[in-house]
C-alpha positions as CSV (number, residue, x, y, z in Angstrom):
1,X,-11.9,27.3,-1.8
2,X,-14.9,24.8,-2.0
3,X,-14.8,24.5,-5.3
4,X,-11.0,23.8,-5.4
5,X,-11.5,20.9,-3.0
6,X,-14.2,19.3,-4.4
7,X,-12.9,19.7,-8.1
8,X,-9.6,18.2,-6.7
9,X,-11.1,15.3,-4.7
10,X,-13.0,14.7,-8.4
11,X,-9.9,14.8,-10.1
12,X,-8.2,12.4,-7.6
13,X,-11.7,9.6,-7.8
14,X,-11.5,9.5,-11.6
15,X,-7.5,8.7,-11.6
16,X,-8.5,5.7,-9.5
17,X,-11.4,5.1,-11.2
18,X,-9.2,5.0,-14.6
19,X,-6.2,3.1,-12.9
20,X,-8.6,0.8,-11.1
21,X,-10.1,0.1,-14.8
22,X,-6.9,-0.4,-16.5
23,X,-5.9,-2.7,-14.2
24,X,-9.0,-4.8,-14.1
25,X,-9.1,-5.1,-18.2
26,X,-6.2,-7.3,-18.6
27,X,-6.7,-11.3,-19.0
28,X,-6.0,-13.2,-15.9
29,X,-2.6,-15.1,-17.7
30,X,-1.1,-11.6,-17.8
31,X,-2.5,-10.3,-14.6
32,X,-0.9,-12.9,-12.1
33,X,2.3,-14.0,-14.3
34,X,4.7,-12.4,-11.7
35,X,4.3,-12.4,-8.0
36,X,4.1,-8.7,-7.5
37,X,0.7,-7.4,-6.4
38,X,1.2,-3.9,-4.6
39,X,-0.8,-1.1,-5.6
40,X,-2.2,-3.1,-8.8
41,X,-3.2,-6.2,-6.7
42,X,-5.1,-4.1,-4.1
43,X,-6.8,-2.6,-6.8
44,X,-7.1,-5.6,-8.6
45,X,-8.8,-7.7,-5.2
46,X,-11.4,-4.7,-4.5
47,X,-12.7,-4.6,-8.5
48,X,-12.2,-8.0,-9.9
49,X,-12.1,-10.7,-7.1
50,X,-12.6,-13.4,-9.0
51,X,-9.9,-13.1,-10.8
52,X,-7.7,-12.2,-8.0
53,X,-8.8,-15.5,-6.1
54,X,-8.3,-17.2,-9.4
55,X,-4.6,-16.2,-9.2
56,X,-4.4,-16.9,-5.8
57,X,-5.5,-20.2,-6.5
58,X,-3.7,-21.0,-9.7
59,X,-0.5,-20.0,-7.9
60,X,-1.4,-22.5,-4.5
61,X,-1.7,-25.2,-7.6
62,X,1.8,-24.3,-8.9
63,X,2.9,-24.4,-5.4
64,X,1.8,-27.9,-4.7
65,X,4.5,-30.8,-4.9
66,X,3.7,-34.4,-6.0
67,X,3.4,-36.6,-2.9
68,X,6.2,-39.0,-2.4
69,X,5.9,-42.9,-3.6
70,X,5.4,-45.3,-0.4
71,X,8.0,-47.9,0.0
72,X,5.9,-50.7,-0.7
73,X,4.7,-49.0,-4.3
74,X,5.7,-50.6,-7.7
75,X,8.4,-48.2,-9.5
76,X,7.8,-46.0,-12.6
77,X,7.1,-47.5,-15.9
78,X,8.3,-47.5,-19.3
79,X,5.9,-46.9,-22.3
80,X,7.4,-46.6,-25.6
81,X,10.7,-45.5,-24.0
82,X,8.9,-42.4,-22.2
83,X,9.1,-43.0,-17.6
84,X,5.5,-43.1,-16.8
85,X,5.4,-41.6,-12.9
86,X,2.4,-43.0,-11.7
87,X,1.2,-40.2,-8.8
C-alpha cells in the first residue's frame, strides 16, 4: 500500500516535472504569441520567470497607445511622399 502511494506520487512529480520542462523549452516569441496562459502559464511563471515577465511586459508595450498631439503642435510631415507622425 506504501509502495503504491509513493510509486504513484513519483509518477505524478515526473509528469510535471516533464510538462513543466516542455513548457519552459520553447522561445519566448512562441511562448506568449496568444493570450492564453492557464495551466502552461502557471507552469511557465513558477520555472521560467523571466520570460513570463518578459511577456508580461512585451504585451503592456503592445498595449500602450501613442499619446495624442496638443492643439498648439505643428501637423505631420511629408518626406518623400511618406506622413511622418512626429510622437
Amino acid at each position: 500500500m506504501i509502495v503504491t502511494v509513493l510509486l504513484l506520487l513519483l509518477l505524478v512529480s515526473a509528469v510535471i516535472v516533464m510538462i513543466a520542462f516542455f513548457f519552459s523549452r520553447a522561445p519566448i516569441e512562441k511562448k506568449y504569441e496568444s493570450s492564453g496562459g492557464g495551466l502552461g502559464g502557471a507552469f511557465d511563471a513558477v520555472w521560467s520567470p523571466s520570460a513570463h515577465e518578459a511577456g508580461i511586459e512585451r504585451d503592456r508595450q503592445t498595449q500602450r497607445t501613442a499619446p495624442a498631439p496638443a492643439p498648439g503642435d505643428p501637423p505631420d510631415t511629408f518626406d518623400d511622399g511618406r506622413i511622418r507622425l512626429d510622437v
